[in-house]
C-alpha positions in Angstrom: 84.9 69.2 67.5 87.2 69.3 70.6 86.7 71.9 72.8 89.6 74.7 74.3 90.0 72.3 77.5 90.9 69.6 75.5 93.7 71.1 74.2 94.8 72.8 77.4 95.0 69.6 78.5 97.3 67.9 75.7 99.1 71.2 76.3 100.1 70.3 79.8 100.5 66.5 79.2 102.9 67.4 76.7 105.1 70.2 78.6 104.0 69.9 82.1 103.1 72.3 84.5 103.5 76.4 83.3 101.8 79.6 84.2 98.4 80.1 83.0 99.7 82.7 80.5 101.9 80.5 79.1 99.1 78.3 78.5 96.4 80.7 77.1 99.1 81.9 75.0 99.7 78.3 73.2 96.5 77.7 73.2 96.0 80.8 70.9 99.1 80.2 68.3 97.4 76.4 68.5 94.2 77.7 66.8 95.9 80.1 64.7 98.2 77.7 63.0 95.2 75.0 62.8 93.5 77.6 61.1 96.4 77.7 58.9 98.2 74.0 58.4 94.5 72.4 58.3 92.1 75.3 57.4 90.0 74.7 60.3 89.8 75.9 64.0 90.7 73.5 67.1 87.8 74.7 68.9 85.0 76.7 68.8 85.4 78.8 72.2 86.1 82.5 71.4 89.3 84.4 71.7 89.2 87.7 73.0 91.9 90.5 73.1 93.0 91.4 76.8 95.7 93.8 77.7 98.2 90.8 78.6 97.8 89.4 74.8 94.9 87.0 73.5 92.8 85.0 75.8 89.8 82.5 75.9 87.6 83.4 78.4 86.1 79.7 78.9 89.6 79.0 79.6 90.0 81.6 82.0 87.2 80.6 84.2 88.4 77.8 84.6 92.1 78.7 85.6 91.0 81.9 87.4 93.2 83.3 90.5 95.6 80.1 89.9 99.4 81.3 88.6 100.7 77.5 87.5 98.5 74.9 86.4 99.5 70.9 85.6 96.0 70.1 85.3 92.6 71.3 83.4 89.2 70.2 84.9 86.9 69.3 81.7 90.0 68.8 79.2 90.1 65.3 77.5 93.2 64.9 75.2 91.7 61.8 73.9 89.2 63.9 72.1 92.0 65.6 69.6 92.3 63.3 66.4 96.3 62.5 65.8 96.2 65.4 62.9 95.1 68.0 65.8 97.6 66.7 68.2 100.6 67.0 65.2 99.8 70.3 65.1 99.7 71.1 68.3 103.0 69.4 68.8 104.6 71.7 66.0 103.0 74.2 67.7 104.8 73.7 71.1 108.2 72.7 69.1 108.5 75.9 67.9 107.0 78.4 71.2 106.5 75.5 73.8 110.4 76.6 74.9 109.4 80.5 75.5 108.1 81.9 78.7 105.2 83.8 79.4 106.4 87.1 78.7 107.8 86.5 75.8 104.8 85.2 74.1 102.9 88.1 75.5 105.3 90.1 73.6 104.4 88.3 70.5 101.1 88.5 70.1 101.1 92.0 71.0 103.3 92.5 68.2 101.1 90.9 65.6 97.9 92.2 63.8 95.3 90.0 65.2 95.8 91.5 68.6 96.7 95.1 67.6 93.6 95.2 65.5 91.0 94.0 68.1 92.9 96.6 70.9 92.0 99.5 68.3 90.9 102.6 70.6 92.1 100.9 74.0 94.8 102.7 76.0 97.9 100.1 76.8 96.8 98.4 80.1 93.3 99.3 79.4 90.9 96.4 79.5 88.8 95.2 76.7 87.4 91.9 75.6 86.3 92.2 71.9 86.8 89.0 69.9 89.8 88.3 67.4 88.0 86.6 64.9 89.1 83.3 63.6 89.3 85.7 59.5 91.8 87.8 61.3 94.2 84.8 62.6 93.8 82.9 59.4 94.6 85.8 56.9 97.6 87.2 59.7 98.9 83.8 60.2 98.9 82.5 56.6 100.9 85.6 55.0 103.9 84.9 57.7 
């Protein structure tokens, strides 16, 4: 299985350099609609709920304190098979074009993320897990 860098890094060889939101963001709607189109996850790294909209910690680590990134140490794109990399590409045709905000926005407008922030104060920070169930089941019925 390819791993959350991987496709970070087909992200940015695909659209170029963005903010690190932007890319934890497309990273997410990635794995939800593999869970979807091919009824199996991207990658195995978990995605947790922070106040600014979903977000893999792995990922984080490795983008921490940077605001735009063009590159991702540890990210192979070679290791997506060309099904993955289709549906990452219809992935990015259709939210690739949004900015950071607006994604935010999004997620924090769909179940997934409102379900895993239950009992947190707006702002407040948490990290419990939106489970792979919850984007499959939220992301199919749309």
């Amino acid at each position: 299985m390819a791993n959350v860098f991987d496709v970070a890094c087909y992200i940015l060889e695909k659209q170029g350099e963005m903010t690190a939101m932007k890319l934890q963001k497309l990273v997410y709607y990635a794995q939800a609609w593999s869970l979807v189109w091919d009824e199996s996850p991207l990658f195995s790294e978990q995605i947790q709920a922070w106040a600014n909209g979903p977000v893999v910690p792995a990922l984080y680590e490795k983008h921490r304190g940077q605001f735009k990134l063009a590159i991702i140490d540890g990210g192979d794109a070679g290791n997506l098979s060309d099904n993955q990399k289709d549906t990452i590409d219809k992935v990015l045709e259709f939210y690739g074009n949004h900015n950071s905000h607006w994604l935010s926005d999004l997620t924090h407008s769909e179940s997934p993320w409102i379900d895993a922030r239950e009992g947190l104060h707006s702002g407040e920070r948490g990290r419990k897990e939106i489970s792979l169930a919850a984007m499959a089941e939220y992301y199919e019925g749309l």
